[in-house]
N, C-alpha and C positions, 0 to 999 in steps of 0.2 A: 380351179379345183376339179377333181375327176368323178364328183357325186354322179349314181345313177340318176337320170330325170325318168320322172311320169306325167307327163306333159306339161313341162317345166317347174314341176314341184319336187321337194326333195323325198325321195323314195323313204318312207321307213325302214328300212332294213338299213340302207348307207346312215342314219340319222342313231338306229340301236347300236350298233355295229358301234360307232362313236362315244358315245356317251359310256358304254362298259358297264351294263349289268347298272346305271342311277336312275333308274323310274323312280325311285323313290323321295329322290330329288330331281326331277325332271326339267324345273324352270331352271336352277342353278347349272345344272349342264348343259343346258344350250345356251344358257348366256356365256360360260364359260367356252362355247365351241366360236361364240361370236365374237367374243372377246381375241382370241388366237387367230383369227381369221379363216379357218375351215368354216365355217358358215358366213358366208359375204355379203355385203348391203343389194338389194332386191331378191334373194333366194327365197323362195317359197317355202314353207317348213309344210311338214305333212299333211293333212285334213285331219280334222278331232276322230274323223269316224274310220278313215284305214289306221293311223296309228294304234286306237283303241283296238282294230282285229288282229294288229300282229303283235301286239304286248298282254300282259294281264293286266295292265292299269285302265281305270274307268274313266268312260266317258267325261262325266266328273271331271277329274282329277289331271284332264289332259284339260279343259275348259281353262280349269283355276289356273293351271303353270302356262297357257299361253296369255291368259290374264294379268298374269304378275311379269310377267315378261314386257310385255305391253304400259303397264305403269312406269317398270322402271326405261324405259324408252329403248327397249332393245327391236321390238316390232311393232306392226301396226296391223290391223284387219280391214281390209278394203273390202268393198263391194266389189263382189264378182271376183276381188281377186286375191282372197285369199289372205292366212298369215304372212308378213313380207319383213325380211328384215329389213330391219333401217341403218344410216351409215352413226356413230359415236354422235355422242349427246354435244360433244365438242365439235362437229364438224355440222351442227344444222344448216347453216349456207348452203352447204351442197345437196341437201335432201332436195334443193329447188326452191325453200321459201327461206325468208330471211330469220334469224332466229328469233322469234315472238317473246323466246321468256322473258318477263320484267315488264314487258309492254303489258300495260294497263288498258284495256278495249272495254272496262266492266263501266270504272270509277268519272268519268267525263272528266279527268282530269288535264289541266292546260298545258299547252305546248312551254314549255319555260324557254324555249328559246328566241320565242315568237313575243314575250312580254317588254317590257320598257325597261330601261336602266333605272334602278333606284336610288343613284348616286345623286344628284342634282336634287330630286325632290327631297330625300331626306335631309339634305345641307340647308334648302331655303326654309326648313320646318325651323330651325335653332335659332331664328333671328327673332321670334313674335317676341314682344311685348309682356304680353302674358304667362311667358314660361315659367313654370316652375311657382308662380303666383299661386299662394293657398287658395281654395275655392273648386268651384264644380261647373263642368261648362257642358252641358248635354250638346252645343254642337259649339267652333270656334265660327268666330266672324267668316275669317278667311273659305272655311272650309262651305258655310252655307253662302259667302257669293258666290262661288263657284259651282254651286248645285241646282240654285234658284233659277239661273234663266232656262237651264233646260228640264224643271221637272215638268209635266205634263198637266199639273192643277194648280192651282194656289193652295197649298194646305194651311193649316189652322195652326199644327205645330210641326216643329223638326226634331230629332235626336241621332244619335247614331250610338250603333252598338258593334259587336267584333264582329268576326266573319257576317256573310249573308243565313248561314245556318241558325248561328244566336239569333240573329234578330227575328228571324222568323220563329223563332222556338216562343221569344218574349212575348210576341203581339199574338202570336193563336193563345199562348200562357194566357194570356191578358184577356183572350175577346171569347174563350170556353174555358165555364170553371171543368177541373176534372169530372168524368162520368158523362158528357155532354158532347153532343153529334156534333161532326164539322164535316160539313160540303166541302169534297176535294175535287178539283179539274185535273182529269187523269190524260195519258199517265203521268205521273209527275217522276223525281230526278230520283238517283237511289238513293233510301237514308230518311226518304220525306216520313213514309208511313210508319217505318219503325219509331222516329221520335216523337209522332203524333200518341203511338201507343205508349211511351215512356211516360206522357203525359197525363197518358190514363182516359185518352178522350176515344171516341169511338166515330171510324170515318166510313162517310159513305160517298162512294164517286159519285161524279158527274163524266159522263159519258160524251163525245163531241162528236158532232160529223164535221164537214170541210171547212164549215165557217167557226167553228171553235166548239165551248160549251154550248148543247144544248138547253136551248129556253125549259123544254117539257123536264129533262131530268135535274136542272137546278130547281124548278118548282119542286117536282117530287121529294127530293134531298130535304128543303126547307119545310117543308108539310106533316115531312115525318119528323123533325126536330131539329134540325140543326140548327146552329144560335152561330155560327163563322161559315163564310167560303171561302177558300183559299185557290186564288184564282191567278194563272200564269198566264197574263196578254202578251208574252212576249214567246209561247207553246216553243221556249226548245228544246222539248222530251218529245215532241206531237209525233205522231204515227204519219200521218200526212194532210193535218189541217194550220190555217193559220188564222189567229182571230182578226175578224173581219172588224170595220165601226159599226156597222150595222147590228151583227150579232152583240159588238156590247152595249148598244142600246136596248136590243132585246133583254137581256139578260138583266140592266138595270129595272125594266119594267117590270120585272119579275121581282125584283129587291121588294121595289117599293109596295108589291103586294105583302111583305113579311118584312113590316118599319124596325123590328128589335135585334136581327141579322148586322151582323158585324160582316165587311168584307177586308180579306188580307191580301192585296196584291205582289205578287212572288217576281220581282224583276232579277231573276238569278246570275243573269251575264251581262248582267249591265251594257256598258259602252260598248260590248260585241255584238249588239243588236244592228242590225244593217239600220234600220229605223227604229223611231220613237215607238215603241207597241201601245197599243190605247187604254184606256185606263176607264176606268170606271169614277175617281176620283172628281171627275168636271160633271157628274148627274146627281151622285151622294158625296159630295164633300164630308161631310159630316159623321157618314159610317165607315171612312174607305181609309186604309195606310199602306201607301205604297212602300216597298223595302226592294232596296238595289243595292247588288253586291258588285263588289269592285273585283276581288279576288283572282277569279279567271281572267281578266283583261290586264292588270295589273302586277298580279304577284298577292300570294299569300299572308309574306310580312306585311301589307298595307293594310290585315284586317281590321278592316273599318268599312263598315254600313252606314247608306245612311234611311231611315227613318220619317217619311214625310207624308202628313194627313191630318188625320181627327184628332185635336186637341186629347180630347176625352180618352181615346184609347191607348194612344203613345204616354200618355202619364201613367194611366194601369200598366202600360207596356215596361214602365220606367222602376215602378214600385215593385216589380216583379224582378226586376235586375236587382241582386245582392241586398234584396231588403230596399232598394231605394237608393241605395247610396255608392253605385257601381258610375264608371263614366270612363270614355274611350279617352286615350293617350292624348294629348293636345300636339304631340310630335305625330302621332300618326294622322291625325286628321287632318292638319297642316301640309302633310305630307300628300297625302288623298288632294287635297285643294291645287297642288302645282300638279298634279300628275291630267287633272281633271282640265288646266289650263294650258297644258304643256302642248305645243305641236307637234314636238319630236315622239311625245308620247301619242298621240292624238295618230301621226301617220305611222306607230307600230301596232297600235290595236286594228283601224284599219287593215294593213295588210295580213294582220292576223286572222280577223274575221275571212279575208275573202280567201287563204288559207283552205282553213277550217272548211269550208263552202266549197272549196275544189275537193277536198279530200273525200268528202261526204257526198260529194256528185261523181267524183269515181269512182267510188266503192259500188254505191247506191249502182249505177249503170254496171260495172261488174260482174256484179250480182244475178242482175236482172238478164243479163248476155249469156247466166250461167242454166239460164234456166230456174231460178231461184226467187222466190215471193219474195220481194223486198219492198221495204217502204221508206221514205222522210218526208216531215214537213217541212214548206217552204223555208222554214229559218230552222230549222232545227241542228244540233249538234250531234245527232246520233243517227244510225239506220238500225231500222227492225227488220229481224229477217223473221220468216214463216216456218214453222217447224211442226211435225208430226209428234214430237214427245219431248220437251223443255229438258229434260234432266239427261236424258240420253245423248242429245248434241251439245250441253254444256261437260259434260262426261269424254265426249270424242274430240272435244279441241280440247280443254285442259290437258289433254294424254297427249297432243301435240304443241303444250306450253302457250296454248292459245287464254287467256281469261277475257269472258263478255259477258255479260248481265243478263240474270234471269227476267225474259219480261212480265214473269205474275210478279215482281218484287213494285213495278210501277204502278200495279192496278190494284185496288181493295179486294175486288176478287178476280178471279182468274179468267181473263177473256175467251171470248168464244174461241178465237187463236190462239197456237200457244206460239209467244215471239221470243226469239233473243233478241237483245239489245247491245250494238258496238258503238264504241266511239269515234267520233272522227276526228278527234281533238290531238290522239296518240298516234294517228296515223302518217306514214311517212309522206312525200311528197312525189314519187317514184311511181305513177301508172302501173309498170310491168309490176313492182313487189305488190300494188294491192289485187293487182288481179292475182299475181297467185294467193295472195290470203285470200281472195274468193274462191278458188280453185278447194282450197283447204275447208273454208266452209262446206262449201258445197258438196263435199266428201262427206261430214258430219249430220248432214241435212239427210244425205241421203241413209248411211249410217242409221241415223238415229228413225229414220222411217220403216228398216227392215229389223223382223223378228229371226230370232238365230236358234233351230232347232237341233243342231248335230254338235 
């Protein structure tokens, strides 16, 4: 194109000169210049403040139309360098990162390509015995020998309920009546706190340093009222701790100072756990119900939890299901049972997990190479990045079809940092593409730390 440059920006006058007397549609005219190709992918469009001196339109008014331009993905606003077109919303490959839309980096949700075949386990579910037999089975044979040898206590009772979400829903249901404080070991996954509030209960974190929840702020939690803690030994939301055995014997001594405390342990990814995470359950048998979700290791259709701990609570937990009279599929739990013993299955969550674990250690290092505050825990499935203003870098990657999680949504209140939170479950396998998605952050990071005055 033959535009005047002012050092290598597009002159106002080649930009008025173009558009024909549409200030007053300003955005639509230059989407319509970019559209035709007189305005081409990396052209600099004017500054807000000379276009503003050689038009009559307001500062204002050129802000919003390079704003609305920018939504609809025609430019983007870098640091330092300016408004810049970008190449069609169909060719993002070539912008240099891969095209994100669709990619979920908020929800932790699982690689489905990385999970087992459900072909096999569902077929050996149709042979039991008990199929289809009138009655109510809170767990099947099958499904509790296959759970027994490796849960981490003897519990009292078992049940299973659907997703890992239910279940956890049923046993806090169960262990705080409404109105009633529950210890949360933060940050937890997203989704936790809002169902807690749906429940009507009122949550006060627990705060960890390296070795997990701290001793001093579970006391606190419990001193001020809380009647459940709802505790994740297996931290894989953690910022960058892992629960140590040591800190969960602390933290049991703390129980037993407050006997009427109910404890819920949150085993959210089950089988993708590299190891057994420790459990509170072998010091309070009595108060403690561990729940492990299958879901992410497995596949969604398998929802089926299972439920293993205090007699006492898992029947409240049970009476709170549909009145009483709720009970998981005997085809899914069956199914859960071969998946639980299966080796074929057994070496794709493996390779899964370690996956997951490369993806989240190349981001993680990325990041870190980009100059950028980043964090994870040793097991965790997410990295947290460091950010000057939460809403403002969730704001400048969504406008490049980036979506990642707010990190005040993990915490009950809003940490001293403000983090976002991505996933590494959604992430490709491709070194080069997540560095450039760090690349892309790290644009946003900086983005979201500069005020824009012109």
């Amino acid at each position: 194109m033959s535009a005047v440059l002012e050092s290598e920006t597009i002159a106002p006058e080649w930009l008025l000169e173009r558009i024909d007397g549409r200030t007053a549609e300003l955005a639509d005219a230059v989407a319509d210049l970019i559209r035709s190709g007189e305005l081409s992918p990396g052209d600099r469009l004017p500054t807000v403040r000379a276009l503003a001196k050689a038009t009559d339109l307001s500062v204002g008014a050129i802000v919003s139309a390079w704003g609305r331009l920018q939504e609809q993905g025609f430019v983007q606003t870098r640091r330092r360098g300016g408004t810049v077109v970008l190449p069609p919303l169909d060719s993002v490959p070539e912008r240099g990162i891969p095209d994100w839309r669709g990619v979920d980096l908020a929800q932790n949700a699982p690689d489905l390509a990385l999970q087992p075949s459900l072909s096999d386990a569902l077929l050996s579910s149709l042979d039991a015995e008990t199929l289809n037999v009138f009655g109510r089975e809170l767990m099947t044979e099958r499904l509790r020998n296959a759970v027994a040898p490796g849960w981490p206590f003897e519990p009292e009772a078992w049940a299973t309920a659907g997703g890992g979400t239910e279940a956890l829903l049923l046993a806090v249901e169960a262990a705080a009546p409404p109105g009633s404080r529950v210890a949360v070991d933060e940050p937890l996954g997203p989704g936790v706190l809002d169902t807690l509030r749906d429940l009507g209960l009122d949550a006060v974190g627990v705060g960890a340093d390296r070795d997990g929840p701290r001793p001093d702020a579970l006391d606190e939690a419990l001193t001020a009222g809380a009647v459940a803690f709802v505790f994740q030994p297996g931290a894989p939301f953690a910022v960058d701790h892992a629960v140590s055995a040591r800190r969960t014997r602390e933290l049991a001594d703390v129980l037993r100072r407050h006997p009427a405390v109910w404890v819920v342990e949150d085993d959210s990814i089950g089988p993708l756990e590299p190891e057994q995470p420790p459990t509170l359950g072998c010091e309070l048998p009595q108060r403690v119900v561990r729940i492990r979700s299958y879901c992410k290791a497995y596949g969604i259709d398998v929802r089926t939890s299972v439920l293993g701990g205090s007699r006492e609570l898992i029947e409240k937990a049970m009476k709170v299901r549909s009145h009483g009279v709720g009970s998981n599929s005997r085809i899914l739990q069956n199914t859960l049972a071969h998946l639980i013993g299966s080796a074929d299955a057994e070496h794709a969550v493996t390779a899964a997990h370690e996956r997951y674990a490369a993806r989240r250690t190349t981001l993680l290092g990325a990041l870190i190479d980009r100059g950028i505050e980043a964090f994870a825990g040793p097991h965790s499935l997410v990295v947290w990045v460091t950010v000057s203003d939460e809403t403002a870098a969730l704001v400048a990657l969504a406008r490049q079809g980036i979506s990642v999680g707010a990190g005040s949504r993990s915490f009950v209140r809003s940490p001293a940092r403000q983090l976002l939170r991505l996933s590494a479950t959604q992430l490709p396998d491709d070194a080069e593409l997540i560095g450039q998605l760090a690349d892309v952050v790290a644009a946003a990071v900086a983005e979201s730390s500069r005020e824009f005055f012109d």
